[in-house]
C-alpha positions in Angstrom: -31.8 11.2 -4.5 -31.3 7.7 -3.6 -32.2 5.8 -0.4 -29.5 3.6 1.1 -31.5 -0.1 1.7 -29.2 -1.5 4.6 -27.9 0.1 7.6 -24.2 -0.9 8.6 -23.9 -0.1 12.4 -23.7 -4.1 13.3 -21.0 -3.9 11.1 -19.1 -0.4 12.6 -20.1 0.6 8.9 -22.2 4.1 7.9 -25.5 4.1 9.4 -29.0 4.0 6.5 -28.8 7.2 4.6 -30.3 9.1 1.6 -27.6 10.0 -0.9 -28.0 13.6 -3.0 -26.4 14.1 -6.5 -26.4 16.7 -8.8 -25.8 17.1 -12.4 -23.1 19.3 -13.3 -21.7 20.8 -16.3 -18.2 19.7 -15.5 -15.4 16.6 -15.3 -16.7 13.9 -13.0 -14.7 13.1 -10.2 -15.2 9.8 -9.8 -13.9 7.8 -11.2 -10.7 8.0 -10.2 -8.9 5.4 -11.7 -10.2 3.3 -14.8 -8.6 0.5 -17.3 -8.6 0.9 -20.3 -9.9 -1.2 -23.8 -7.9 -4.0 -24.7 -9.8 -5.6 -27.5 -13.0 -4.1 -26.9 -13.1 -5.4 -22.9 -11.5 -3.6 -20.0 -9.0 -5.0 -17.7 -10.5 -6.8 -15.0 -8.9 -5.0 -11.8 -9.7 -4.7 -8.1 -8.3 -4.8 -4.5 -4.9 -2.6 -5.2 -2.6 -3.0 -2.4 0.5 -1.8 -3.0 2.0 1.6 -5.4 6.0 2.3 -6.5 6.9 4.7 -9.5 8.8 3.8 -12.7 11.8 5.1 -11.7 12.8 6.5 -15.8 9.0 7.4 -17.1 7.3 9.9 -15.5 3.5 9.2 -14.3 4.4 5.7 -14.9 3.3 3.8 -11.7 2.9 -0.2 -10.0 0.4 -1.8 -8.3 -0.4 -5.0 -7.3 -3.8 -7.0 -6.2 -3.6 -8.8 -3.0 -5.3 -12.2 -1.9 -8.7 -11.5 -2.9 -7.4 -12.0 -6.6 -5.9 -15.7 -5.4 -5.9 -16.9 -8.8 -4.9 -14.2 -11.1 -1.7 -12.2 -8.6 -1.1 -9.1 -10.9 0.9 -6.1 -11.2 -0.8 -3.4 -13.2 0.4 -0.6 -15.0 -1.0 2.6 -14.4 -1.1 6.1 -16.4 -1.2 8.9 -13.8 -1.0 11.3 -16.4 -4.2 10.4 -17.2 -7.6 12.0 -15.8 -9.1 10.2 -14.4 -5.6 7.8 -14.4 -5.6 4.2 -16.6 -4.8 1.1 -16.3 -2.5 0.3 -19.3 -1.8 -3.3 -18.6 -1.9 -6.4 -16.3 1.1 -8.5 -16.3 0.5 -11.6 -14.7 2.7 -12.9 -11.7 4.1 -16.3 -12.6 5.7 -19.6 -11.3 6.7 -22.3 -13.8 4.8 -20.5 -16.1 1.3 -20.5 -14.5 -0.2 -17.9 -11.9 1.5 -18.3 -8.9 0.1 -19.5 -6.2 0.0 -18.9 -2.4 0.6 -15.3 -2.8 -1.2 -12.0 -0.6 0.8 -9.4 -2.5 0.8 -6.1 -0.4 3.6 -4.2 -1.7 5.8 -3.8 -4.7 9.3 -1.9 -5.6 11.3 -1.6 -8.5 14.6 -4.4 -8.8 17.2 -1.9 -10.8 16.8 -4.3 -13.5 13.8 -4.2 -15.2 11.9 -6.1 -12.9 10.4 -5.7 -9.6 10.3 -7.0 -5.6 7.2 -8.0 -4.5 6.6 -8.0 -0.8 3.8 -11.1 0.5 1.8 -11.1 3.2 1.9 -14.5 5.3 -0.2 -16.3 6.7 1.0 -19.5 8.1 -2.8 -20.9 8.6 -3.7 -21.2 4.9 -0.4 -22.4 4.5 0.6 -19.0 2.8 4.2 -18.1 4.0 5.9 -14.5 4.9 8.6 -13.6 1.8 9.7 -11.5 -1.1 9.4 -12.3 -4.3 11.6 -10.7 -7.3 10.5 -10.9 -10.5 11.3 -9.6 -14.0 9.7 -8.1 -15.8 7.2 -10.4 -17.2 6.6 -11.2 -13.6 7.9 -14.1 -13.3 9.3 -15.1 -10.1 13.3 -15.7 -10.6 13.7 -15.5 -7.1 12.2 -16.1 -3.6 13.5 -14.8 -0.5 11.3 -16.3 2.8 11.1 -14.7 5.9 14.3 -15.7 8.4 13.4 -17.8 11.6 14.1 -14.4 13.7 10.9 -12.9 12.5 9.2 -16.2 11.9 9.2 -17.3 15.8 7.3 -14.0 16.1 4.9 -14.2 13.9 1.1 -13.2 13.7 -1.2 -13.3 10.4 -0.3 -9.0 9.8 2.7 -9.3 7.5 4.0 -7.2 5.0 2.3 -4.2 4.0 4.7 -2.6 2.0 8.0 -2.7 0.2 10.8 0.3 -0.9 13.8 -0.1 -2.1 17.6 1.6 -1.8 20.2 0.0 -3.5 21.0 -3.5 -2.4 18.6 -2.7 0.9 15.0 -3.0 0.8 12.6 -2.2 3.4 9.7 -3.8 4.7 6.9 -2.3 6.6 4.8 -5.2 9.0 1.2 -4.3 9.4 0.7 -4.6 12.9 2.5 -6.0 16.3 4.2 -9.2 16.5 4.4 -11.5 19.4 8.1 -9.6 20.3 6.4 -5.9 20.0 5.6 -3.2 22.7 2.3 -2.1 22.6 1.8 0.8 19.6 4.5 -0.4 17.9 5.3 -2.0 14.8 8.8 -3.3 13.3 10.7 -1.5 9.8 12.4 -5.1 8.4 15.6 -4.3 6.4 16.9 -6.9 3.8 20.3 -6.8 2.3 19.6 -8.5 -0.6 23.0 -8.7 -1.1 24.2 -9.8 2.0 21.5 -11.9 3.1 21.4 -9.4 6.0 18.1 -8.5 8.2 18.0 -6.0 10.8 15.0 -4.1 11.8 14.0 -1.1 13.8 10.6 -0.4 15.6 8.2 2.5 14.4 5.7 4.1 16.8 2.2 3.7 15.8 -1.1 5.8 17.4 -3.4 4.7 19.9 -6.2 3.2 18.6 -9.4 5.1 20.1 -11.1 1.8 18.2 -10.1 -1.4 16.5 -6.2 -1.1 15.7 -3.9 1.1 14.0 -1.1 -0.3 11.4 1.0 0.3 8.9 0.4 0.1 4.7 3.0 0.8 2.9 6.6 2.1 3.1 8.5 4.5 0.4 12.1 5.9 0.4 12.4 8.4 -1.3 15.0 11.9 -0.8 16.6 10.5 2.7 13.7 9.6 4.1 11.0 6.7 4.5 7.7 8.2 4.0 4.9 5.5 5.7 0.8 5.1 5.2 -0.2 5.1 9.3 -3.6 4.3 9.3 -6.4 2.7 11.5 -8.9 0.2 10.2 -12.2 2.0 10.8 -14.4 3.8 8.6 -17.3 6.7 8.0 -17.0 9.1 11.0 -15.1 6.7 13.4 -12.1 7.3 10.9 -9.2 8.9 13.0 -5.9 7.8 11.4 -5.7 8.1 8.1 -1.9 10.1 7.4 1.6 9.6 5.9 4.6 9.8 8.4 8.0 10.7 7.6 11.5 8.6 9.1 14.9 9.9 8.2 17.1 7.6 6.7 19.9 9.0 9.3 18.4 8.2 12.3 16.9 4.9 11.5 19.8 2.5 12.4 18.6 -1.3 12.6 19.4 -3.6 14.8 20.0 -7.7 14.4 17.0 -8.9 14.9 17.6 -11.1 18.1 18.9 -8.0 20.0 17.0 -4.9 21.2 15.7 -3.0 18.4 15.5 0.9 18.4 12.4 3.1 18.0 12.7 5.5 15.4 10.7 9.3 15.4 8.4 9.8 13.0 7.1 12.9 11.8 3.5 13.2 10.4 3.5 15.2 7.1 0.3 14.4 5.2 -3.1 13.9 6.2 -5.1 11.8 3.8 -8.5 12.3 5.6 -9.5 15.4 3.3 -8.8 13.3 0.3 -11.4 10.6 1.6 -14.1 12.7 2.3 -13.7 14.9 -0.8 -16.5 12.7 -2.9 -19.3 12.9 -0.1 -19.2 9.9 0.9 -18.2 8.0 4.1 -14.5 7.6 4.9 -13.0 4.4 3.6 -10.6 2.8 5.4 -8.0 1.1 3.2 -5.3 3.7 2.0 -2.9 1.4 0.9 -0.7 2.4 -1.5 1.4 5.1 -2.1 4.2 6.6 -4.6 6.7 9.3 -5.3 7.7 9.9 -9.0 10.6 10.7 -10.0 9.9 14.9 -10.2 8.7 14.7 -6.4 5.2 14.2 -7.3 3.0 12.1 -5.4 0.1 9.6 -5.6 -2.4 7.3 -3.4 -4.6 4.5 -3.9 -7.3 2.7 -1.8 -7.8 -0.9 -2.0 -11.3 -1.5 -2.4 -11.4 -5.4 -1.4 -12.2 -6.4 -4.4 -16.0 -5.4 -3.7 -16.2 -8.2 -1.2 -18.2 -6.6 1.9 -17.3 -3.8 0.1 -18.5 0.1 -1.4 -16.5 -1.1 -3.9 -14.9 2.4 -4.7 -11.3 2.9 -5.3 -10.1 6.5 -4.9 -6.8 7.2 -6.5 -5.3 11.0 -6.3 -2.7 13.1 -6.1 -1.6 15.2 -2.9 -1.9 18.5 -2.7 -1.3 21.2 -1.1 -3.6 24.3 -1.1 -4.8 23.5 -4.5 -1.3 22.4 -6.1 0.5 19.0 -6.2 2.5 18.6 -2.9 6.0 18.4 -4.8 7.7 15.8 -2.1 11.5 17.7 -3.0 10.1 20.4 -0.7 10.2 17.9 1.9 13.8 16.8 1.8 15.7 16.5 5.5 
C-alpha cells in the first residue's frame, strides 16, 4: 500500500489517496506500451498525439510526439502485435536535414507513397503556424502546406488535432471553436491536396458540464469518419471520453467563407471503461486512434511527456464484450 504525498483538488486533479496493489501470478497490465532495445538503451518516447495504421502490414501503427518533444518531432513505429505493444523505431522529422523546428505535431496519416501527412497544431503566439506537413519516409519534410487566410482570420491557439486521409482529400479535425464557430461546435477542414481546395463542415460537440469539450483525432475508415470527442477533465469529473461516427455521404463541405453545414454524429465507442480499467483515476488525454487494415482497432493516451503529469500512457485495443471490436461490423 502506498500513500499518495500531494493532493490535487487546486489543480481539478484526484484528491490524496492510498493506492492498493497486489501480487499476482499473471501478465501485468501495465505497461501498455513499451520501446524496445536499440543497442542496449530504449527509445526515449513520450507525449503521443496522434495514431494511423500501415495501410499493407498488419499491427503496424504511427504515432507522433507533439510540442513537449520541441526538439526531437518524431514519428514512432509501433508493434501492436506485441503485448504489451513496442516501439520499434523513431524516425526523426527533418528540415534541411536537422530536426525541424516550430512544429506541435497532433496528427499523422499515411501519403500513398511511402511517406506520411503530418497535421501541426498552430499557435500564432510562439510564432508556431497552423499547416500540414508531408514527408517521406525518412521524415523529411518535402512539402508544407499552411493554413489558407479563410481559417487563419479565425483563428484561436486549438488547431489540429488530427489528420485522415482518402485519396487526394485529407481531413482535418480542429480541437476546439474558432472565432467563426456556434457554441458546441467545432469545424471538419477538408484539403484537396490536389486541387489546393478547402471546404469544411461543422461537427457538434457535447456540453461541457466543466472546462471544455474538443476534438483529438479524426480517421476515415469504411465510409465513415470515426472522431475522439473528448473533454479535458480528469479522475471522477471525467464525462466525455467516446469515439463518434460521421458518414462520409452526408458530410458535404462547404467553401469556407460561406455557411458551413453541421453534420450528425453518431456515438459508437465509449472509452471511459478502458481508462478506469487499471484503478486508477481517469486520464484525460485520449488522443490517438487507429483502424488496421482487418477492421481492428487501437487507442493511445498522450501522457504530456510527464510534465504535470501521472506520466502513464495507456494504449489498447477496443473491445467488445471481451473480443476485439472488428470496426467492418460497423460499416454504413
Amino acid at each position: 500500500m502506498t500513500a499518495n504525498e500531494k493532493d490535487l483538488i487546486e489543480d481539478g486533479g484526484p484528491r490524496a489517496h492510498v493506492m492498493v496493489y497486489q501480487m499476482m501470478d499473471k501478465a501485468p497490465a501495465y505497461p501498455q506500451i513499451e520501446s524496445v532495445m536499440v543497442d542496449g538503451k530504449p527509445i526515449g518516447w513520450g507525449a503521443l498525439s496522434g495514431l494511423v495504421s500501415d495501410p499493407e502490414h498488419d499491427g503496424i501503427l504511427y504515432a507522433v510526439n507533439d510540442s513537449f518533444y520541441a526538439k526531437q518531432p518524431s514519428i514512432f513505429v509501433i508493434d501492436a502485435t506485441s503485448k504489451p505493444a513496442k516501439i520499434a523505431e523513431r524516425i526523426l522529422v527533418k528540415r534541411d536535414g536537422k530536426a525541424a523546428e516550430k512544429l506541435d505535431l497532433e496528427g499523422i496519416t499515411t501519403d500513398g507513397n511511402g511517406g506520411f501527412w503530418l497535421a501541426s497544431e498552430g499557435r500564432t503566439d510562439k510564432g508556431i503556424p497552423h499547416a500540414l506537413y508531408r514527408t517521406d519516409a525518412k521524415g523529411n519534410i518535402v512539402e508544407t502546406v499552411p493554413f489558407p487566410p479563410e481559417l487563419l482570420a479565425v483563428e484561436t491557439r486549438f488547431g489540429a488535432e488530427g489528420i485522415t486521409r482518402i485519396g487526394d482529400t485529407l481531413w482535418i479535425a480542429i480541437q476546439r471553436s474558432w472565432k467563426d464557430d456556434p457554441v458546441n461546435s467545432v469545424k471538419l477542414v477538408r484539403y484537396n491536396t490536389q486541387t489546393g481546395e478547402w471546404k469544411a463542415v461543422r461537427y457538434p460537440t457535447e456540453k461541457a458540464d466543466k472546462g471544455w469539450v474538443g476534438l483529438s483525432e479524426i480517421t476515415a475508415y469504411g465510409g465513415a469518419l470515426y472522431i475522439i470527442e473528448r473533454d479535458n477533465q480528469i479522475g471522477e469529473n471525467a464525462r466525455v471520453k467516446q469515439l463518434t461516427r460521421v458518414i462520409l455521404a452526408d458530410a458535404k463541405p462547404a467553401p469556407l467563407d460561406g455557411k458551413l453545414p453541421l453534420v450528425r454524429k453518431d456515438v459508437v465507442y465509449d472509452f471511459l471503461p478502458d481508462l478506469k480499467a487499471q484503478g486508477g483515476y481517469v486520464t484525460d488525454k485520449i488522443e490517438g486512434f487507429a483502424i488496421t487494415k482487418e477492421g481492428i482497432a487501437y487507442a493511445v493516451t498522450d501522457n504530456d511527456g510527464v510534465d504535470d503529469s501521472s506520466g502513464e500512457t495507456f494504449f489498447f485495443m477496443l473491445t467488445k464484450e471481451g473480443k476485439p471490436l472488428n470496426f467492418n461490423t460497423l460499416r454504413p
